[in-house]
C-alpha positions in Angstrom: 56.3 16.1 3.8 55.6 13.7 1.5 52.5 12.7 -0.1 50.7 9.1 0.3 51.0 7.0 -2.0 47.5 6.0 -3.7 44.9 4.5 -2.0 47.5 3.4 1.4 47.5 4.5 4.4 50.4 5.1 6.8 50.9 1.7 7.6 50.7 0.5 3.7 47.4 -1.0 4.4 45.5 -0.7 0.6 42.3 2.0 1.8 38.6 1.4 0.5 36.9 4.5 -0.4 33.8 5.1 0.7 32.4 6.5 -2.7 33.0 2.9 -4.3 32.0 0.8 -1.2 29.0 -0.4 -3.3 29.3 1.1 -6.5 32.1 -2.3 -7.7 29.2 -4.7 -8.0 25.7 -3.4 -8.9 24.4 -6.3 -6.9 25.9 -5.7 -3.9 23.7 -2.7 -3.7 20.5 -5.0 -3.7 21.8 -8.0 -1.9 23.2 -6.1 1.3 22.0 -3.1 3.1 23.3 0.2 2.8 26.9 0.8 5.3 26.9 3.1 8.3 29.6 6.3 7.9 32.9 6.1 9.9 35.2 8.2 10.8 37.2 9.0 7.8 41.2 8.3 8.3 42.3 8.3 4.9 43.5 11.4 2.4 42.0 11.5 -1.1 44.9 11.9 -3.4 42.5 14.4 -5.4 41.5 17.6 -3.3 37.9 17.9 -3.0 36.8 20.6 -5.0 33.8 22.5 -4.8 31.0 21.7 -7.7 28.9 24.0 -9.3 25.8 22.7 -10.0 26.7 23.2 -13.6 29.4 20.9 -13.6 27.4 18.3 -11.1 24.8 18.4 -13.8 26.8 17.6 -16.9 28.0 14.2 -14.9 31.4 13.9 -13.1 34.1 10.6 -13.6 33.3 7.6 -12.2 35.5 7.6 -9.7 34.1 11.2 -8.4 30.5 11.2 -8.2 28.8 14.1 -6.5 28.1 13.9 -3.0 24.6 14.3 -1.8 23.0 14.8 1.5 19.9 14.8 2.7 18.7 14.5 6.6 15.6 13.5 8.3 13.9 12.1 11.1 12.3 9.2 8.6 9.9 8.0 11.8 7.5 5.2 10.4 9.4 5.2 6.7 7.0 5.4 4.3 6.8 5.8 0.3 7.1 9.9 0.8 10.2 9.3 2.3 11.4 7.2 -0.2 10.0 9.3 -3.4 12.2 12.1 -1.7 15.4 9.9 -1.4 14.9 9.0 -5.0 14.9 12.3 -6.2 18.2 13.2 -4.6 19.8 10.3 -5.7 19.1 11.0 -9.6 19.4 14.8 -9.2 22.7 14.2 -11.1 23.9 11.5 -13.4 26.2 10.2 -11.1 25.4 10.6 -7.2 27.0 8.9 -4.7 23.7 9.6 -1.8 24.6 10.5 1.8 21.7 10.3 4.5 21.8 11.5 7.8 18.8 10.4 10.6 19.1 12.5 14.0 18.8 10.8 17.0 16.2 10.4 19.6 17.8 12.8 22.1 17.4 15.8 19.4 14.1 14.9 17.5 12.4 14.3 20.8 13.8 18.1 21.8 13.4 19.7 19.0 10.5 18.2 17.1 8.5 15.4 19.3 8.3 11.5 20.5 8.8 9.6 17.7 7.2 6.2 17.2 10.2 4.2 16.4 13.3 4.2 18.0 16.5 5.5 16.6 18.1 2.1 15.7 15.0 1.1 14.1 15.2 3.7 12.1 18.8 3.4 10.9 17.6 0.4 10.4 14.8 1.2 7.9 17.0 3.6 6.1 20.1 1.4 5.4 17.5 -0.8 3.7 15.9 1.8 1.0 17.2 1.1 -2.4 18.4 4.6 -3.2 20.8 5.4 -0.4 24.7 4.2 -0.6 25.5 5.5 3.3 23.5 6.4 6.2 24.6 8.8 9.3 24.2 8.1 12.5 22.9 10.8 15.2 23.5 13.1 12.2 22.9 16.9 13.1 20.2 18.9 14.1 21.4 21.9 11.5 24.1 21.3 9.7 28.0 22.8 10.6 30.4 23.7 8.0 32.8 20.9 10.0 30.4 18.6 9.2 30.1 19.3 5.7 33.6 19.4 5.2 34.3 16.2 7.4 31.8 14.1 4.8 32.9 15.8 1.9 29.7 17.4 1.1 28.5 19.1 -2.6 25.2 19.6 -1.8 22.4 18.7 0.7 18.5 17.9 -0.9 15.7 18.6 0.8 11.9 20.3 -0.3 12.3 24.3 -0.1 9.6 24.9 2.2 11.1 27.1 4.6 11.9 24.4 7.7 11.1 26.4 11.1 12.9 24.8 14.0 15.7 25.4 17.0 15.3 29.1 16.8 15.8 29.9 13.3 13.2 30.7 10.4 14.9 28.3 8.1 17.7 25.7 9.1 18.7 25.3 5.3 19.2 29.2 4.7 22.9 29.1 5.4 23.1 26.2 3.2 20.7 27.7 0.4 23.3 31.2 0.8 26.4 29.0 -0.5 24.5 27.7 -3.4 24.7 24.2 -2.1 21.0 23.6 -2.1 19.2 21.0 -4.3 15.4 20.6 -4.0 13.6 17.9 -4.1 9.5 17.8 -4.3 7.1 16.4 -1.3 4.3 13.5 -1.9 1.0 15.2 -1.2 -1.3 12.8 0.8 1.2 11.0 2.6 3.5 11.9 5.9 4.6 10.6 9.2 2.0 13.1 10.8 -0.9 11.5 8.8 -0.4 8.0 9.8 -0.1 8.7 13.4 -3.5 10.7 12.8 -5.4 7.8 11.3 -3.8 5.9 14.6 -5.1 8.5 17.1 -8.9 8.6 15.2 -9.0 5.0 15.1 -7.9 4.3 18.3 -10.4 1.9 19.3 -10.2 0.2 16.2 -6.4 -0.6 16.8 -6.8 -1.6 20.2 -9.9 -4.5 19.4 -7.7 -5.0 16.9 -4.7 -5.8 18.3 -6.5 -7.6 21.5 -7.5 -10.4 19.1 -4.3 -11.0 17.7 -3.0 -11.7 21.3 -2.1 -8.2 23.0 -2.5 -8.1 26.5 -4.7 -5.2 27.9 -1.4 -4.4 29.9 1.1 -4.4 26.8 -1.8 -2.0 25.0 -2.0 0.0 28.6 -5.8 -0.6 28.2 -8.1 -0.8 31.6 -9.5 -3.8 32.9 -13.3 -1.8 32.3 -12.2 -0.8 28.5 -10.7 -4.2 28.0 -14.1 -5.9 28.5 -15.8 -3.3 26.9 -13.6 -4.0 23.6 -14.1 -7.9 23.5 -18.1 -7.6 24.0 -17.5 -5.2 21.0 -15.5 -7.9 18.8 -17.8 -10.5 20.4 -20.6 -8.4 18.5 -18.9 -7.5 15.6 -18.1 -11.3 15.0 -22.2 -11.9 15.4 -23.0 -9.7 12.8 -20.4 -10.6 10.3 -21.9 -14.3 11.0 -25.5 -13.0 10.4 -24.2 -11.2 6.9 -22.5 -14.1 6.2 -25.3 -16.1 6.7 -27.6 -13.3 4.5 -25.4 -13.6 1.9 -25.7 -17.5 2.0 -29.6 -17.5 1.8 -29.6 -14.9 -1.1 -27.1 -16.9 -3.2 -29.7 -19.6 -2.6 -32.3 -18.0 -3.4 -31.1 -16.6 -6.4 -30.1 -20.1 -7.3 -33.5 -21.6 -6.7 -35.4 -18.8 -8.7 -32.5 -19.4 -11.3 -33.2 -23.0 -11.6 -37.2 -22.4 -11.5 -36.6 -20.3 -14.3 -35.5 -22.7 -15.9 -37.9 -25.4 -15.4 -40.8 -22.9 -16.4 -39.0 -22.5 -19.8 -38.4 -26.4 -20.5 -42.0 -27.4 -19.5 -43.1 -24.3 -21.6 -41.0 -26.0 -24.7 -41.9 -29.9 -23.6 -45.6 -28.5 -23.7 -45.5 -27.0 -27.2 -43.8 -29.8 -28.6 -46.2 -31.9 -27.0 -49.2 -29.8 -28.2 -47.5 -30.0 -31.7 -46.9 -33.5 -31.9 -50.6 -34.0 -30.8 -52.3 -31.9 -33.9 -50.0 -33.4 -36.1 -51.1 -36.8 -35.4 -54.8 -36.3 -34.5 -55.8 -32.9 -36.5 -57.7 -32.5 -39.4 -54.7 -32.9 -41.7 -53.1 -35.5 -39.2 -51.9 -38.3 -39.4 -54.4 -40.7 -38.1 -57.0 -38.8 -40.0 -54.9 -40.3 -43.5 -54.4 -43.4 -41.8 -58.5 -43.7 -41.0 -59.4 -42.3 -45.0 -57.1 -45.5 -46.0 -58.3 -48.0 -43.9 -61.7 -47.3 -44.8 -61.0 -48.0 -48.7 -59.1 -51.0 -48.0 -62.0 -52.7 -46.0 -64.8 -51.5 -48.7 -62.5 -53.4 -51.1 -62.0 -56.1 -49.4 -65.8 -56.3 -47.6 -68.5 -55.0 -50.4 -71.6 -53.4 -48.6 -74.4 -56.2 -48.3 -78.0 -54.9 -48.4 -80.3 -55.4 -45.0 -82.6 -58.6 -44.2 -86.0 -58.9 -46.1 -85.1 -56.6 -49.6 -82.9 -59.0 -51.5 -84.3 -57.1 -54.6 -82.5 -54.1 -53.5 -79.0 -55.7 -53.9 -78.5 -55.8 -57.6 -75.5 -57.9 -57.1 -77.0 -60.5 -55.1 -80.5 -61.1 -56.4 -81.4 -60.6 -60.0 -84.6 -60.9 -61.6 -85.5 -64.1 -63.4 -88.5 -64.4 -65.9 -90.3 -67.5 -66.4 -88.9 -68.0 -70.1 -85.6 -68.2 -68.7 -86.8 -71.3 -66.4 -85.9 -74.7 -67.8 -89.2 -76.8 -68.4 -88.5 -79.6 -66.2 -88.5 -76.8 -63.7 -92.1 -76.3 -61.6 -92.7 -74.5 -58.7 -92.0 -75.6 -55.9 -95.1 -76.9 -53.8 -96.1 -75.7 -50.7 -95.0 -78.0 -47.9 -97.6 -79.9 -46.4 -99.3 -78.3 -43.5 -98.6 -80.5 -40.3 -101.4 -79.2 -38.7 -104.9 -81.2 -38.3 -107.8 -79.8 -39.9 -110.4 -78.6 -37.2 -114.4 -78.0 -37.8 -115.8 -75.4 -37.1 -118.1 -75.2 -34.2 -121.1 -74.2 -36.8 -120.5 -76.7 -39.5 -120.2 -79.1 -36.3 -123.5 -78.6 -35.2 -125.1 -78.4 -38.8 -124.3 -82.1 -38.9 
């Protein structure tokens, strides 16, 4: 029989192979979201050998990259999940990252209800950055069929010891044949520990939820819980409009005491200056005290002191001392004015007569 030509099938159709479906363009791989695996109906011209890990680590060709699967249930996908996928898909330098996502039928069987359905979580994981093909209702534990049938060279996953269906460890089989890669789990985060912080906050959720529009029926809330929850939010909304209103009256206060402050310390500096501008014009050393020193020496200069009434022998400037020599002769003294005033006897001399 003879062999296929490259790359055709039997009806000369030219074949895309999976490995490269985004690896052509490296922006295909952020523009568009990550295909689902089909049915393979084409032959690889090269046989697909078995790795070592020695040879996976030292890189592969380009058109060969090593095939890595990891599985999960990925419920509410969050950044453990993703930390994991990114581990597996640099575990070698070139890895081409197969992940499989059981289906609700087994995960509710074997492990629990999930929160989101199957197809939203296909969904979520053709959307991670790391992953170049997702499985669909991938296995529960993985067959040696299935291996084969995706061309398998090793399957990631933490090396806890993963309990479930039955057996001790699902991986063991798969650890056995030296097909085990391990990857490291984010401490803090999981699946489990959100849907805790759900269950302890119920209430929280479902006041939540009511005010953005949720019917009590959608949240399968009673009609006596229902009411219960909105006199809560009514309450809630009371308090956060008397903080509110706190908060308010403190800024104001603190701007009033900031703007008293600030008075005080401009009529403090108005007063000193005014203070300051006082001595300087009325104190000893003043001012007005020079101006008052001068403007008595100008009037005494211009105004000479004049003596008092009745002492003209006191002002030497005024009245000076004349001797009779100094008289001219013509001069006399001048006569007494005559007395306009009648003589009058005397009552004695009167009689006398």
């Amino acid at each position: 029989m003879a062999r296929r030509r490259r790359g055709r099938s039997s009806n000369g159709q030219k074949q895309q192979n999976p490995q490269n479906r985004r690896g052509g363009d490296p922006r295909k791989a952020l523009r568009e979201p990550a295909p689902f695996a089909k049915p393979t109906d084409w032959e690889s011209v090269d046989p697909h050998e078995k790795l070592t890990i020695t040879q996976a680590r030292k890189g592969t060709p380009a058109h060969r990259p090593v095939r890595v699967y990891a599985d999960g249930i990925f419920d509410l996908f969050h950044s453990g999940h993703a930390r994991a996928l990114m581990q597996a898909k640099n575990v070698f330098p070139n890895t081409y990252l197969i992940v499989g996502v059981c289906s609700d039928e087994l995960t509710h069987k074997f492990k629990g209800y999930t929160v989101m359905t199957e197809d939203e979580r296909y969904e979520a994981l053709r959307h991670c950055r790391y992953i170049d093909e997702v499985v669909r209702d991938a296995p529960w534990t993985l067959t040696p069929e299935f291996l084969k049938k995706h061309k398998i060279d090793f399957v990631a996953h933490d090396d806890i010891p993963y309990t479930s269906a039955g057996s001790e460890d699902v991986y063991k089989h798969i650890k056995e044949a030296g097909m085990f890669v391990a990857t490291q789990r984010t401490e803090g985060i999981s699946t489990s520990d959100l849907i805790t912080r759900i269950v302890r906050d119920y209430d929280i959720y479902v006041r939540r939820n009511l005010q953005r529009g949720y019917t009590a029926r959608e949240l399968n809330v009673g009609f006596i819980k229902e009411n219960k929850y909105r006199l809560q939010n009514q309450v809630d909304k009371m308090k956060e409009t008397v903080r509110t209103v706190e908060e308010k009256s403190k800024h104001f206060v603190n701007r009033v005491e900031e703007k008293s402050q600030d008075l005080i310390l401009k009529w403090e500096e108005k007063s000193r200056e005014f203070i300051g501008n006082f001595l300087e014009l009325f104190g000893p050393d003043g001012a007005w005290h020079t101006i008052q020193e001068r403007s008595g020496r100008m009037l005494q200069a211009l105004s000479p002191y004049s003596s008092p009434r009745g002492s003209p022998s006191s002002s030497p400037t005024r009245w000076r001392s004349v001797s009779p020599e100094s008289l001219p002769s013509s001069a006399s003294p001048p006569s007494s004015p005559p007395s306009s005033k009648k003589r009058t006897r005397s009552p004695l001399k009167a009689a006398s007569h």
